[in-house]
N, C-alpha and C positions, 0 to 999 in steps of 0.2 A: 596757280591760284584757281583755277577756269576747274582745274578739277578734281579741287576740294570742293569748290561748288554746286560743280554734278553728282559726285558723290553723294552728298548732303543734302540734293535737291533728290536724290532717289532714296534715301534715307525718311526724309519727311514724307514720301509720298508713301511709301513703304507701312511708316507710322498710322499712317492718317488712315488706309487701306484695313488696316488689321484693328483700328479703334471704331471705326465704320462696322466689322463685322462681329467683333466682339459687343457691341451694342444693341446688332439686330435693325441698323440701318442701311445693310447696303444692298438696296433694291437693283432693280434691272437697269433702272434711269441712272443711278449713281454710280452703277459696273460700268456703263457704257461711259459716263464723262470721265471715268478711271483712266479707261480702254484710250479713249482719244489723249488723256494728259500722259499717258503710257507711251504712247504713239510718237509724242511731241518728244517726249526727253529722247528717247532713242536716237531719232532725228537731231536732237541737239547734239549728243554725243557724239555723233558721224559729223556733222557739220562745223562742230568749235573742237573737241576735246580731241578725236583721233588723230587730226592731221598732227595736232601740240603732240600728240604722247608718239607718233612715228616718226618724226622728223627733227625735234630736237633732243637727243640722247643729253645724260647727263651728262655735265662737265666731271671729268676724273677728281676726286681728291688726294691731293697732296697728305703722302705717308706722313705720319705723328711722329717724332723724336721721341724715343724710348726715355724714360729719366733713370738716370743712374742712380742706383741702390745705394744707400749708406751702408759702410762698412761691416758694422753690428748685424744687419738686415742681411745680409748674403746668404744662402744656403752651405751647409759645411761641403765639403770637399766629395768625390765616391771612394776616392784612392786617394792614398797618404803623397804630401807634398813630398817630390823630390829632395828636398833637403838633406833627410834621414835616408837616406841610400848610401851615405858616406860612411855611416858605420857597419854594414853589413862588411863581411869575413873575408877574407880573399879568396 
């Protein structure tokens, strides 16, 4: 959860960053509190999010039970069922 957070919290800042310059707002004063909220998430990410994403690996999941095909649904055969080998020649 912690980093869907981050993600999303660098997502909006991202946003927020390229609606600032697309506008013709984003001055020295507004690059520089960028720079320091720039600053801050990094530091977030080192301090909440890497130790989460190094240390707990995910849990394996358990393989899925194939379902078996209905009869009709099968693909046909490459080679003729053994059956018909009975009348070949001697």
């Amino acid at each position: 959860m912690l980093i869907k957070v981050y993600w999303s919290t660098w997502g909006f800042f991202g946003l927020v960053t390229i609606l600032l310059f697309a506008t013709g707002n984003l001055t020295m004063l507004s690059a520089v509190v960028l720079g320091f909220i720039a600053f801050g998430l990094t530091f977030m990410g080192m301090m909440g999010v890497l130790p989460t994403m190094v240390s707990h690996p995910p849990a394996p999941k358990a393989p899925r039970a194939e379902k078996a095909k209905p009869v009709a649904m099968q693909p046909m055969r490459k080679t003729p069922a053994r059956a018909f080998s009975i009348f070949k020649s001697a």
